[in-house]
C-alpha positions in Angstrom: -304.5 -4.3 27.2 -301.9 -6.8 28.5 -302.8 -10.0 29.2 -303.7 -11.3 33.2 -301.9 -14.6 34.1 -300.8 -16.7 36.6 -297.1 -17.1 36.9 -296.3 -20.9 38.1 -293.6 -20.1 40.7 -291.3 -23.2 42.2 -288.8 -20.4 44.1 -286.0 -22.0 42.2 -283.8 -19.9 39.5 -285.8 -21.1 36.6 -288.8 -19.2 37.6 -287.0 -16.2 39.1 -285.2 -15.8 35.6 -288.4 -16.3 33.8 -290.1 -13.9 36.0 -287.3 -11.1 35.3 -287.9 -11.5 31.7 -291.6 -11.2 31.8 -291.5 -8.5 33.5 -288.8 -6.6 31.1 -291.1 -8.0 28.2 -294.0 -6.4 29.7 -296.7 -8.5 27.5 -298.1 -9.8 30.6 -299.2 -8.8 34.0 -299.0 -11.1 36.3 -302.2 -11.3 38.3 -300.4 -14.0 41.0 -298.0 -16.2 41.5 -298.6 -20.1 42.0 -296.7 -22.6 44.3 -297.5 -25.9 44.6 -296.8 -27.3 48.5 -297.5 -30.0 50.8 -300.1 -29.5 53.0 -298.7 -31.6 55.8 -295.2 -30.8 55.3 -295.5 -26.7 54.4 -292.6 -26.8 52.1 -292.4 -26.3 48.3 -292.7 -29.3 46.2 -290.0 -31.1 45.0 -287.0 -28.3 46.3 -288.2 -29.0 49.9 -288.1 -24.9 50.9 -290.3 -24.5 53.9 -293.4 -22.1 52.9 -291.8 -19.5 55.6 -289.0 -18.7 53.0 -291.9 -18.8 50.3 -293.3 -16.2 52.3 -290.7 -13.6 52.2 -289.9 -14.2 48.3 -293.3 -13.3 47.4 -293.0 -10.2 49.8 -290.1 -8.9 48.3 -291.3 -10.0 45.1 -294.1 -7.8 45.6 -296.7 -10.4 44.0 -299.6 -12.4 45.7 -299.1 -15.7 45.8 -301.8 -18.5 45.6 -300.7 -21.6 47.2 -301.6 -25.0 45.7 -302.0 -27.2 48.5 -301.5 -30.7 47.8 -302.4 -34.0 49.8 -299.7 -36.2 51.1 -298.7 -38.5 48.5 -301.0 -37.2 45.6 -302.0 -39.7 42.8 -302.1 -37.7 39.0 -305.9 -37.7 39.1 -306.0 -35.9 42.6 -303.2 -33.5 41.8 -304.8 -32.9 38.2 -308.2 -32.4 40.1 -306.6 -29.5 42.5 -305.0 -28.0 40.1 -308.1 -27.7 37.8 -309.9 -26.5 40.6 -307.8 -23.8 41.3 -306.7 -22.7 37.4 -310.6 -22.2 37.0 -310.6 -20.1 40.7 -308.1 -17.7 39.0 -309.5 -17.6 35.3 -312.6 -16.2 36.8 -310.2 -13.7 38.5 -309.4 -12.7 35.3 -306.5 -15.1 34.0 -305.9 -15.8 30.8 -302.1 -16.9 30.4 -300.0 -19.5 32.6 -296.3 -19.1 33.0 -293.8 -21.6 33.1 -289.7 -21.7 33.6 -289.5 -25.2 31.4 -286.5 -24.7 29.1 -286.5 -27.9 26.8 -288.3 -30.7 28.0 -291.0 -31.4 25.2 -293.3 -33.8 27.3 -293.5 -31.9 30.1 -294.4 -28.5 27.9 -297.0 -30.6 25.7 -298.4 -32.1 29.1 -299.4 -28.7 30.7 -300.5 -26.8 27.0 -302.7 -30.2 26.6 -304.2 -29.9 30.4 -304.4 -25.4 30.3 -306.5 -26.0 26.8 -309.1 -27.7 28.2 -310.0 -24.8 30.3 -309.5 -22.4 27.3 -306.5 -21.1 29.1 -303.1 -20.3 26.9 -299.5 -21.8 28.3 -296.4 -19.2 27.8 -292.7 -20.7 28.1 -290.3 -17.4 28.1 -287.5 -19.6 28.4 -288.0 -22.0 25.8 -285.2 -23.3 23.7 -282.3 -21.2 24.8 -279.6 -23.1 25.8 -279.3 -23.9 29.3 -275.3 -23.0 29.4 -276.8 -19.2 28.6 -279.3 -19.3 30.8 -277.4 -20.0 33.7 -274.9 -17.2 32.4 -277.4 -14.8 32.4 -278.6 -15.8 35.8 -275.2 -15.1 37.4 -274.2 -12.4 35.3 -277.8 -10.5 36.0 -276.9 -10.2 39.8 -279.3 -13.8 40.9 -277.9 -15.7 44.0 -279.1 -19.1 44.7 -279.1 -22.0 46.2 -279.5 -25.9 45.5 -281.6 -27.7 48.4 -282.1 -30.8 46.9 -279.9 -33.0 44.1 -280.6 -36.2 43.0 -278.3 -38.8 43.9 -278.7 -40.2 40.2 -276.8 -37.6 39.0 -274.8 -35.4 42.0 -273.4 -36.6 46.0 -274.5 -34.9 49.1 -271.7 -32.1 48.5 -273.5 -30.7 46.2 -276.7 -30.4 48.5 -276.6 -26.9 50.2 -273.9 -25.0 47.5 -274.4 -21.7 46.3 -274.3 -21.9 42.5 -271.1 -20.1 40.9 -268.4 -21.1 38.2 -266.5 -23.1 40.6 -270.1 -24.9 41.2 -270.8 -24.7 37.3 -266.8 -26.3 36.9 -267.6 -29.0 39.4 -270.6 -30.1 37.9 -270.0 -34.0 36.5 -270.1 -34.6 32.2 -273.3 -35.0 31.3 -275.9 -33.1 34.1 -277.5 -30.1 33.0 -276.0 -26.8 34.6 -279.8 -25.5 34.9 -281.0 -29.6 35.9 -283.5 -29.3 34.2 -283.4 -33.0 33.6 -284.2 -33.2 37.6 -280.7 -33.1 38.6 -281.1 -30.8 41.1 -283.4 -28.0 42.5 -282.7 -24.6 43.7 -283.9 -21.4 46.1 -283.5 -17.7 45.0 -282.5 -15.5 47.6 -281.1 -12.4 45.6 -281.2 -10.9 42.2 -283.3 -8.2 40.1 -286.6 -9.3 41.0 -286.4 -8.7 44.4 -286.5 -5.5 46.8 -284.1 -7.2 49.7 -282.4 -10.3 49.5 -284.0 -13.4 51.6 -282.2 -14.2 55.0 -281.9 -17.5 55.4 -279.1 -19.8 57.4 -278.6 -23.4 56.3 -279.8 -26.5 58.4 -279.3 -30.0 58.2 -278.7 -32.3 55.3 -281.0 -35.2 55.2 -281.5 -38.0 52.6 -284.7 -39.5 51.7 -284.6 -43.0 49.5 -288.0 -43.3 47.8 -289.7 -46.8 46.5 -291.4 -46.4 42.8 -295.2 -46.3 42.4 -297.8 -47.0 39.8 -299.6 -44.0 40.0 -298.1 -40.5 40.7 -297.4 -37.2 39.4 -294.1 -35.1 39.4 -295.4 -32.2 41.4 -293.2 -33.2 44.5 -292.9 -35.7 47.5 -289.7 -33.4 49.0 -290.8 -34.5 52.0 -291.9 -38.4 52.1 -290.4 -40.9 54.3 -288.1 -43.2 53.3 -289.5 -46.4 51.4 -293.0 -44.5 50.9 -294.3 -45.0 47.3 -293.0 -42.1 44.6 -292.6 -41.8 41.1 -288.8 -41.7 41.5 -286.5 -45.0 41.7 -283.7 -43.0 43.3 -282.7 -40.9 46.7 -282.3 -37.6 47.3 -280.1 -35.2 49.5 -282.0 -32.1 50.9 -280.6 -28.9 52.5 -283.2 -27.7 54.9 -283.0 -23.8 55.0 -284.1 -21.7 57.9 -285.6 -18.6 57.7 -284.0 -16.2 60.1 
């Protein structure tokens, strides 16, 4: 009998190429997808995607979806205590695995086996270790369209906000930032590719940019839509590409 779990789902490439191989793996079966968002904001943490757009992924996905639903501004302890709350709601549903896009960053992967083993639950990476210049390959090359809606000014300028990722985009991309960013650089929406019945209609909005103050205490599970000069764990600015369903 295949294993139930809960597939952690951002609507960026990383999880929609994860999510293709699981499913051509067929050791799991996913029981339901899991989104964090911002309860006052209704977009996807961290890439900013309005919950609208979430909406029709997951339809043509064909999955349920659980939404995490986060406070504004979310200390670790209260994120930590939602998300406990609502692994335990889905174990008793049955779950026994949680999925994850994470390619190479170590902490990060040691960080959620260390919090799913406290609950008894196991942590699967089906991207692990393969280098990110394949992945991205493999992404394009599988049929996937996508799209960034947020960069990080550390690392990329606004006209890179709001670019559908190809080889020119891949040949634009500066020395040094990831081409999946999985260092942060940038974050992404799926609109097309092999997991999905229909592509996602969509037409772009307006580019915004959001300078965020550092704080003490906070977690990395997104604060896409903060004001400027609100405490966040990030030193930096970013660019967003608001996308509207249609």
């Amino acid at each position: 009998m295949k294993q139930q779990a809960i597939f952690n789902w951002s609507g960026g490439k990383d999880s929609a190429l994860a999510l293709y191989k699981v499913r051509q793996a067929g050791q799991y079966e996913v029981q339901t997808l899991l989104t964090s968002i911002s309860e006052p904001y209704q977009r996807i943490s961290m890439h900013g995607v309005r919950v609208a757009l979430l909406d029709q992924q997951v339809a043509s996905i064909g999955l349920p979806c659980h939404l995490l639903v986060l406070p504004e501004m979310p200390t670790m302890e209260a994120y930590e205590q939602h998300m406990t709350t609502t692994l335990q709601d889905l174990q008793r549903q049955g779950a026994t695995v949680s999925i994850f896009g994470d390619i190479f960053l170590a902490d990060l992967r040691r960080y959620r086996e260390e919090q799913l083993a406290r609950l008894s639950l196991q942590a699967a990476f089906p991207l692990w270790g393969v280098p990110t210049t394949a992945l991205i390959r493999e992404f394009l090359d599988l049929g996937f369209k996508t799209i960034t809606t947020c960069v990080n000014e550390k690392y990329l300028d606004q006209s890179f906000v709001g670019r559908v990722i190809d080889e020119q985009f891949l040949r634009d991309l500066p020395a040094g930032v990831d081409p999946c960013g999985e260092n942060g650089e940038f974050h992404t929406f799926v609109f097309d590719g092999p997991i999905f019945t229909r592509p996602i209609a969509f037409e772009k909005g307006e580019v915004v940019y959001r300078k965020y103050t550092p704080a003490p205490k906070a977690d990395n599970s997104g604060y896409d839509c903060a004001e400027p000069d609100e405490p966040s764990p990030f030193d930096t600015g970013f660019w967003y590409c608001d996308l509207l369903p249609r």
